[in-house]
N, C-alpha and C positions, 0 to 999 in steps of 0.2 A: 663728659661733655654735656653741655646744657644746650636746652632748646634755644634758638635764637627766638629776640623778642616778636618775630612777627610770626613767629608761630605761636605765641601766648595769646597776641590778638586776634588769630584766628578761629583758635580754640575757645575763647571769649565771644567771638560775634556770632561763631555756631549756635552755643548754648543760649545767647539773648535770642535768635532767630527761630530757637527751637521753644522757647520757652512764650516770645510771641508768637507764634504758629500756635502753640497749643491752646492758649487765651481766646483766641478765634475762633475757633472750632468751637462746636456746641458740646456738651459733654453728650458722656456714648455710654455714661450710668447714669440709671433712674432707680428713682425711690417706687419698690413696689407698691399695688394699692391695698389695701386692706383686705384680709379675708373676713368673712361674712363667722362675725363671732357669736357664742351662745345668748349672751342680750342682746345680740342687736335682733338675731332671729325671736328669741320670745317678747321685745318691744315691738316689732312690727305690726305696722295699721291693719295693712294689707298681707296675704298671706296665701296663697294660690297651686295648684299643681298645672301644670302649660305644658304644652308640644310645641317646640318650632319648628310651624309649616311653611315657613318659606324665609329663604334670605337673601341678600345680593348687597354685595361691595358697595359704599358708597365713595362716588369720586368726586374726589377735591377740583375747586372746591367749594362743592355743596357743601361737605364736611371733612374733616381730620382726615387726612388720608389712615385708612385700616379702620374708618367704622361701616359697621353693617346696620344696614335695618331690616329689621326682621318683622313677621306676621308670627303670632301665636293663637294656639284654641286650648282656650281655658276649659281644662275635665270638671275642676273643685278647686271651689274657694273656702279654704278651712280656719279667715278670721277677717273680717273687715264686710262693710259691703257696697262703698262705694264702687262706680263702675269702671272695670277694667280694658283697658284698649288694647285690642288686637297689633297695635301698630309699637314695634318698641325698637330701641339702638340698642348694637353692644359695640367694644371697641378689640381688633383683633392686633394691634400694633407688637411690634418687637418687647416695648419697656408694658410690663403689667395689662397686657392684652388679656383676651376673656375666650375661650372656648365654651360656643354652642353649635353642636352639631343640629341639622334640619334633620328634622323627622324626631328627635331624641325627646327625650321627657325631663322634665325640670320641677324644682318649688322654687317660688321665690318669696323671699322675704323682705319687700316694700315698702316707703311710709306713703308712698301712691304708688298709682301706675295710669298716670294721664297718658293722652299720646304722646306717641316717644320718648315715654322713659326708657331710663336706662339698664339694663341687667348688667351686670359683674359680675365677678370674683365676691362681693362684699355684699351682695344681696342675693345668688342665686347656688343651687345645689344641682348635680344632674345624678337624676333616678335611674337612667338608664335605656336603652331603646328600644324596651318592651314598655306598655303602659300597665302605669302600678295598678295593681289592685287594692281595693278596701282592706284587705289583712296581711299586706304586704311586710313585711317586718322595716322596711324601709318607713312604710307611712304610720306605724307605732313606732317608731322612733320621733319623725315628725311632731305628731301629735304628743310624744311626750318632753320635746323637748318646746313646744309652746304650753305647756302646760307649767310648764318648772321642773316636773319633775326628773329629769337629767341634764347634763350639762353638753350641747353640740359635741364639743371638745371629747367627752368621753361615747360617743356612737359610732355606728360605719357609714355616718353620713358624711365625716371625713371626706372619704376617698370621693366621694360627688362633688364637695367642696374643691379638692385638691385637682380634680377632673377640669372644674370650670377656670381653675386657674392655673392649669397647663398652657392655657392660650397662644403659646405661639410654637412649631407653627401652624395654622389653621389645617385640619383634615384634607385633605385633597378631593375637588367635587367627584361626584359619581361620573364611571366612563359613559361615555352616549353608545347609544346601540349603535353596532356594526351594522349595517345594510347586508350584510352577506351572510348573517348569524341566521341560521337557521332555529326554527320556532325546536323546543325540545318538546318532546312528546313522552305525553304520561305513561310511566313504568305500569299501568295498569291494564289486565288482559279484558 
């Protein structure tokens, strides 16, 4: 037994209404952004070690819903010498969003950094959330890979790369002191 024909055209006007439904809708895949590759790090103007000491959501719309503006303090600038602004964006969105934790340690590699540049994925690295030291193996890495002498790609700066471009989803802020937490008292006699 075969379908009657108005069941053919129902199954027809589904699949047109499914197929414009979907036309409509914005798409729900994006093209990731770039990571921050071995030329691009040893072509940069600017070249910096940074802490981000402050940040906060900015809402649309000022800007794109999921960007942050952020404060940083520059430890070293290890190429460039135009001057670097304390005031920069990053974007923390679902599609190629950027992880920077506040308080953390970072390099970036810039062809500026006027106010409100931007950090990424494709310009920035995080060292970690202690502050490097001068003989850091992290920052002989750095230094050698703006030197030429190796290649991003083959260091453990990697995993700093791959850190800032876990971005989404954003760290969860720090909890606010309890009112009822009592102060802890030093283990010492």
């Amino acid at each position: 037994m075969s379908k009657p024909p108005v069941a053919y055209a129902m199954t027809a006007a589904r699949w047109l209404a499914l197929a414009m439904l979907s036309a409509a809708l914005p798409a729900l895949a994006c093209t990731p952004a770039p990571l921050l590759s071995g030329v691009a790090a040893r072509e940069a103007k600017q070249v910096f070690v940074f802490q981000l000491t402050a940040s906060r959501l900015a809402a649309p719309p000022e800007e794109v819903e999921g960007t942050v503006y952020g404060e940083i303090r520059v430890l070293k600038v290890l190429r460039g010498n135009a001057a670097i602004s304390p005031k920069m964006r990053f974007y923390t969105g679902v599609c190629a969003g950027t992880r920077l934790d506040t308080g953390h340690y970072y390099v970036a590699f810039v062809p500026d950094a006027r106010p409100g540049w931007w950090a990424s994925q494709g310009s920035v690295i995080h060292l970690g959330a202690s502050p490097p030291l001068e003989g850091d193996a992290d920052m002989a890495e750095v230094r050698k890979v703006l030197d030429g002498r190796i290649a991003l790609e083959h260091t453990s700066l990697i995993a700093g790369r791959d850190f800032v471009a876990s971005g989404w989803p954003p760290p969860p802020p720090l909890p606010l002191p309890s009112k009822a937490a009592k102060p802890i008292k030093p283990c010492m006699k």
